[in-house]
C-alpha positions as CSV (number, residue, x, y, z in Angstrom):
1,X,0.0,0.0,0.0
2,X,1.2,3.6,-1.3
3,X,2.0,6.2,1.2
4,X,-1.2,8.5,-0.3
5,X,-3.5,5.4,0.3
6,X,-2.7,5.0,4.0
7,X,-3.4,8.7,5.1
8,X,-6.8,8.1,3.2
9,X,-7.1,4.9,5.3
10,X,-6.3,7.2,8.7
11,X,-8.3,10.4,7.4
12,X,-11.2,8.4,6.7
13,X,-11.6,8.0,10.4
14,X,-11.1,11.1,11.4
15,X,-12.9,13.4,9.2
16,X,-10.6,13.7,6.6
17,X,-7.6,14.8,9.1
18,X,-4.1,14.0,9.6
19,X,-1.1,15.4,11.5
20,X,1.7,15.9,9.7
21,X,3.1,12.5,12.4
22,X,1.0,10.6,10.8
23,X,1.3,11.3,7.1
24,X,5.3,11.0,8.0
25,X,4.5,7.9,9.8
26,X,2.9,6.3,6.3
27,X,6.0,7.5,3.9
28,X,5.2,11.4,3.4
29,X,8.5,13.3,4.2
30,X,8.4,17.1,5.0
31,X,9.1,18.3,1.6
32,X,6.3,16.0,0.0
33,X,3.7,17.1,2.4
34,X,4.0,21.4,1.6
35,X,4.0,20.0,-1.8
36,X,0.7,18.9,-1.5
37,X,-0.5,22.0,0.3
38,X,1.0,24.3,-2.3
39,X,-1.0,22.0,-5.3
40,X,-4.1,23.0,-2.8
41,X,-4.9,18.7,-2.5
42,X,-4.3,19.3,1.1
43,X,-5.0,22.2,3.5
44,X,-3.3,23.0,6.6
45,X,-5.8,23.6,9.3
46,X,-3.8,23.8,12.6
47,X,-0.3,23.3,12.9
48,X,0.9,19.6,12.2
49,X,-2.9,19.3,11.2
50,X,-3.7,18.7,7.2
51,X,-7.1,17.9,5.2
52,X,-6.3,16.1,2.9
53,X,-8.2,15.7,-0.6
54,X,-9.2,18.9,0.4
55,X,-11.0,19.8,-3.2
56,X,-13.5,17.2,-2.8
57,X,-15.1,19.4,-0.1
58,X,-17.6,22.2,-0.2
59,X,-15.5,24.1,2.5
60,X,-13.8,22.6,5.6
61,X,-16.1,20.4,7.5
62,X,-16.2,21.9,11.0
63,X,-15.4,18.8,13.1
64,X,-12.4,18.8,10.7
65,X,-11.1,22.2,12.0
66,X,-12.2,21.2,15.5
67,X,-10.2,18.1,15.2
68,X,-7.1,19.7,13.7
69,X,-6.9,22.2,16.8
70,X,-6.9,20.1,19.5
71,X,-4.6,17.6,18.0
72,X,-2.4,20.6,17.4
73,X,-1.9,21.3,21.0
74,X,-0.9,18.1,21.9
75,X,-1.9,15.0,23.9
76,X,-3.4,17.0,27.2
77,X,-5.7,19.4,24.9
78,X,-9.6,18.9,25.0
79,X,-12.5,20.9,23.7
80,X,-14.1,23.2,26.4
81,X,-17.5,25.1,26.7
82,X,-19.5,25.6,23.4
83,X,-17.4,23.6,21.3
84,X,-17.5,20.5,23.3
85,X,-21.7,21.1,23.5
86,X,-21.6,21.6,19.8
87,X,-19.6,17.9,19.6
88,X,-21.9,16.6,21.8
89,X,-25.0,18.2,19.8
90,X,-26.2,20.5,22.8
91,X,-27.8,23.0,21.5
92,X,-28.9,26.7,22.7
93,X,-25.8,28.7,21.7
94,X,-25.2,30.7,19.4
95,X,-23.6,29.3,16.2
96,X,-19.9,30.6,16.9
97,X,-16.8,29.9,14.5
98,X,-15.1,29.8,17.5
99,X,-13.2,26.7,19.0
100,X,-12.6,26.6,22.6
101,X,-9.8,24.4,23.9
102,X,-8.4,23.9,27.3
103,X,-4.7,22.9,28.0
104,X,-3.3,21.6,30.9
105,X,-1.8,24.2,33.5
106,X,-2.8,26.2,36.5
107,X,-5.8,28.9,35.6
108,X,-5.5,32.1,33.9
109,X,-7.5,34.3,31.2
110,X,-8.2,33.2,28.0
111,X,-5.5,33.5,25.4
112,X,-5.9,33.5,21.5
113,X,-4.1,30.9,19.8
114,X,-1.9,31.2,16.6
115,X,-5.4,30.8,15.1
116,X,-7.6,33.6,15.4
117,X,-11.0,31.2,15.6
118,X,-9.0,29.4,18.3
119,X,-9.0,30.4,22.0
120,X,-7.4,28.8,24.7
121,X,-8.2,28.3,28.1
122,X,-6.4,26.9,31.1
123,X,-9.1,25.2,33.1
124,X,-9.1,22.7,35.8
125,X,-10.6,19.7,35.2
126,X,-10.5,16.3,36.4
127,X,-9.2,13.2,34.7
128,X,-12.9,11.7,35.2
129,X,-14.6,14.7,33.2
130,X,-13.4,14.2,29.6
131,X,-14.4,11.7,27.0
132,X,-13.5,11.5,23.5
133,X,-16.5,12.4,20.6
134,X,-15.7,10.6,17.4
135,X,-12.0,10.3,18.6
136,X,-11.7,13.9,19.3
137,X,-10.8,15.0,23.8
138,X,-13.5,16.6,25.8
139,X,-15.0,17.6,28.7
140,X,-18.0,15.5,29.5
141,X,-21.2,16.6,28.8
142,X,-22.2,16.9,32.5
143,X,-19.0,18.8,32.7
144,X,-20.1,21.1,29.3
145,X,-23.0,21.9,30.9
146,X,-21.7,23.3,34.2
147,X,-19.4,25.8,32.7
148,X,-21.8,26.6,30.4
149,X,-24.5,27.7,32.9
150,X,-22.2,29.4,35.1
151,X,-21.2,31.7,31.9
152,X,-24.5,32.1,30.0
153,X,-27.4,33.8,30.6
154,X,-31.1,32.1,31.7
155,X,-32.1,31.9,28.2
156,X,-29.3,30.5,26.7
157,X,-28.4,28.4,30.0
158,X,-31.7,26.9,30.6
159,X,-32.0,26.2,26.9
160,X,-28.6,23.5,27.1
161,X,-29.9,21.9,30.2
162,X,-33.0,21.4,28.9
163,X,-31.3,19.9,25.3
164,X,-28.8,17.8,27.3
165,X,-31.9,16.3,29.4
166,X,-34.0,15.5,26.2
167,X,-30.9,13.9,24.2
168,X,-30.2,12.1,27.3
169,X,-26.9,13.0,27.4
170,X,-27.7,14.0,31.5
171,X,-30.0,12.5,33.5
172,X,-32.2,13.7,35.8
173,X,-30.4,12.1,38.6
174,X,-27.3,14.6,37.3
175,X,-29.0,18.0,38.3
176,X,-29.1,16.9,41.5
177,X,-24.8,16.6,41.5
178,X,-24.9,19.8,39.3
179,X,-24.9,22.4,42.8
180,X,-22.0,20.8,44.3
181,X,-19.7,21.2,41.0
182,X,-20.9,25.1,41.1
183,X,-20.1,25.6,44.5
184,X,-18.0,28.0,45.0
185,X,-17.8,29.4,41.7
186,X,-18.6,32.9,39.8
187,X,-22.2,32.9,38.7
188,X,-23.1,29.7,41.2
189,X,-26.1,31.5,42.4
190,X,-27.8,32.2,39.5
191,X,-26.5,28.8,37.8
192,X,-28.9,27.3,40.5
193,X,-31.9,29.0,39.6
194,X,-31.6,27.9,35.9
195,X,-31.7,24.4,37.2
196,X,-35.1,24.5,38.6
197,X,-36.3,25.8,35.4
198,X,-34.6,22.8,32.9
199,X,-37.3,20.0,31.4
200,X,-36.0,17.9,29.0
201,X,-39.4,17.6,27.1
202,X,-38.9,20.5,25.4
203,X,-37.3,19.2,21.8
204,X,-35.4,22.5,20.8
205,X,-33.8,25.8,22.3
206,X,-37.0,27.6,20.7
207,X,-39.5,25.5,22.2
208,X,-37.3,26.4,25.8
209,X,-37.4,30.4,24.8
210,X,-41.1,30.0,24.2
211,X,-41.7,28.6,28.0
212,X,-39.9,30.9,29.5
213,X,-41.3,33.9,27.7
214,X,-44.8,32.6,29.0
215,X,-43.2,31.5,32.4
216,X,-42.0,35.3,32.8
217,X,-45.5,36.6,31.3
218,X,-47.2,34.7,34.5
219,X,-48.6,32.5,31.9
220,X,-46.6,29.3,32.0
221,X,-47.8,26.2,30.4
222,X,-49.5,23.2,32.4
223,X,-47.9,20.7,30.5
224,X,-45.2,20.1,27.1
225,X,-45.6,17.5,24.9
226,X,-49.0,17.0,25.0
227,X,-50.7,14.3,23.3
228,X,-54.2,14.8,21.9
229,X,-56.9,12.3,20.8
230,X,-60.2,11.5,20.0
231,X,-62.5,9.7,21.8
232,X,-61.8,6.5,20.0
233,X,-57.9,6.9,21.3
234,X,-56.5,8.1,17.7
235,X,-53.6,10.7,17.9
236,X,-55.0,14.0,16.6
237,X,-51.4,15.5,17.2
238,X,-49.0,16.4,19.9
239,X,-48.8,20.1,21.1
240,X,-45.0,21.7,22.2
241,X,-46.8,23.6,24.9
242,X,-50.6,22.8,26.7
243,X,-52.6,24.5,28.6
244,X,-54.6,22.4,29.0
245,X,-58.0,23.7,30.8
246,X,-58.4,26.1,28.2
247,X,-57.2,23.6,25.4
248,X,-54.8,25.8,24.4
249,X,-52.0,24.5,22.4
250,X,-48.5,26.9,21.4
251,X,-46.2,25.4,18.7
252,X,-42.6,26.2,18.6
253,X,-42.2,26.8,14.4
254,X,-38.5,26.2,13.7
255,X,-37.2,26.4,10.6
256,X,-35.0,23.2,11.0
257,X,-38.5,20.7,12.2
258,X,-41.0,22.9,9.9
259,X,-39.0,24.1,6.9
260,X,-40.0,22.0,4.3
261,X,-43.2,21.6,2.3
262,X,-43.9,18.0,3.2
263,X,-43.4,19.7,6.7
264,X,-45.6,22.2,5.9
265,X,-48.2,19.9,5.1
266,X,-48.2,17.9,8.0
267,X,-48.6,20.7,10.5
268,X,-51.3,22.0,8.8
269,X,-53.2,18.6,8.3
270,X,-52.5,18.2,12.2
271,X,-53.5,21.7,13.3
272,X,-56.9,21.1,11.4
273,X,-57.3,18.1,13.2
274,X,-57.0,19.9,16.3
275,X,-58.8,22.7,15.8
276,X,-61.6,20.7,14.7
277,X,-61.1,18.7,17.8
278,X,-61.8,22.0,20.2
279,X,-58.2,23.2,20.5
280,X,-56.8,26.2,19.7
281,X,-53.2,26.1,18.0
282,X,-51.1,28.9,17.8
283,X,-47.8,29.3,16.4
284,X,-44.4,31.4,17.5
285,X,-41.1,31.3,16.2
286,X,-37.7,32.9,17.1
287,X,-38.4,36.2,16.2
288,X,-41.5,36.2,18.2
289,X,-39.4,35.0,21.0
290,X,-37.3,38.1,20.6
291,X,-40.2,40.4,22.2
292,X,-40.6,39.5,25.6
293,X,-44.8,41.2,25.8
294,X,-45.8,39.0,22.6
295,X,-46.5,35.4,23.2
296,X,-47.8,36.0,26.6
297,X,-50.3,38.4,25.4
298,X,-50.9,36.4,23.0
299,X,-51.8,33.2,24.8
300,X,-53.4,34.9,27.6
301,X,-56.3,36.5,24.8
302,X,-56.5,32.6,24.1
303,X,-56.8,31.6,27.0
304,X,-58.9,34.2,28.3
305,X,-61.3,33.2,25.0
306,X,-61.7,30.1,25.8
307,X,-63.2,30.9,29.8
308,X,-67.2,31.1,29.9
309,X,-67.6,35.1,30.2
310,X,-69.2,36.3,33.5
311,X,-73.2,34.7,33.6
312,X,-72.9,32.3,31.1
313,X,-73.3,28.5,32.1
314,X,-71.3,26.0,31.7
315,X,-71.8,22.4,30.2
């Protein structure tokens, strides 16, 4: 086997990366590998870090560039903060191009790397905190999780619990060994109030935004994930929010779940099937989520609708 053909055998496994150890390691010498840079059928993406075949891409695959910076600062580095929860597919933050990596070493500030989309941190973590995600070091998610919600704000913070809890990636039995890892530590305080507020029902960061919009309205929701049916026991639907005394449903409209026309289709087939079953749907997406008034006032004239007005009887 050809020196080329072995890096593809090792960059196959390791999304399309390989240090410039390993392509010496299969026959490449120094020379040969800048060679292949300069031709552009590699790119250099960290120091000692190469993708190789690098024109069959459409742009660098981000694990790729994740995967390159941490092998480029050695055996002891790990990703840290958001770009562990985006290897762990955590979601609430902010898309970033940002990596964050920790070396080992006593704590300082942040420094920027040799990189400017890397930035390096100096935490302490224990041996028992890190795993590796597709072959790549990094804290554990119960670990990503608590420096996470000791940086972020409610929104954002509440919205990772609650995404860890539904992909299982904590369980519920971990909040309760979540205060004791914040003890002690900047932002502790209001880290513990974001725990009471976590529920792993909710499927996405916007269905957690919409909750707490309605929590801080003084409307909150009864119930998530709400299964309704006739009364022969048929699934009309399932509704992201309930309240359910008024049959009130709210549904969380991101693009990602709701995008496409087959999508489209289903939703609206589903909130006929509702509606025609006595509930009434309504719909918010991100934006919405952006104006703190609108979805309460908005469920609360739902609500509010559905209550027998002052004298009238009810059945």
């Amino acid at each position: 086997m050809d020196a080329l053909a072995i890096v593809r055998r090792v960059a196959a496994a390791r999304d399309g990366v390989v240090t410039l150890a390993q392509a010496r390691a299969a026959g490449f010498s120094v020379h040969e590998v800048q060679r292949m840079c300069r031709a552009g059928r590699w790119r250099p993406l960290a120091r000692g870090g190469y993708l190789i075949d690098a024109d069959a891409y459409d742009g660098i695959p981000r694990r790729a560039r994740i995967r390159a910076a941490v092998a480029s600062f050695g055996p002891g580095a790990a990703a840290v903060l958001g770009t562990a929860a985006e290897l762990h597919r955590i979601e609430g933050l902010p898309r970033s191009d940002v990596i964050h990596l920790s070396v080992p070493g006593p704590a300082s500030r942040p420094v920027r790397a040799s990189h400017p989309e890397v930035v390096v941190h100096q935490l302490v973590i224990g041996p028992g905190q890190f795993l590796r995600v597709a072959g790549i070091m990094a804290t554990s998610p119960l670990r990503t999780v608590v420096d996470l919600v000791l940086r972020e704000g409610r929104y954002q913070a509440v919205s990772l619990l609650d995404s860890a809890l539904n992909r299982r990636l904590l369980a519920p039995g971990d909040l309760e060994r979540i205060p004791s890892l914040l003890r002690g530590r900047r932002g502790a305080v209001a880290a513990r109030g974001y725990l009471a507020e976590a529920n792993g029902l909710a499927q996405s960061p916007l269905e957690t935004r919409t909750r707490l919009r309605c929590v801080d309205g003084r409307i909150p929701p009864d119930a998530l994930q709400v299964e309704v049916r006739d009364g022969d026991g048929y699934l009309l639907g399932v509704g992201d929010l309930a309240w359910r005394a008024a049959r009130v449903i709210a549904e969380a409209d991101g693009r990602r779940v709701h995008g496409g026309p087959s999508a489209l289709f289903a939703d609206r087939h589903r909130q006929n099937r509702l509606a025609n079953a006595g509930w009434t749907v309504l719909r918010f997406t991100w934006a919405d989520t952006l104006r703190p008034d609108y979805i309460p006032w908005v469920v609360r004239q739902a609500v509010n609708a559905r209550r027998p007005r002052s004298g009238q009887a009810t059945s």
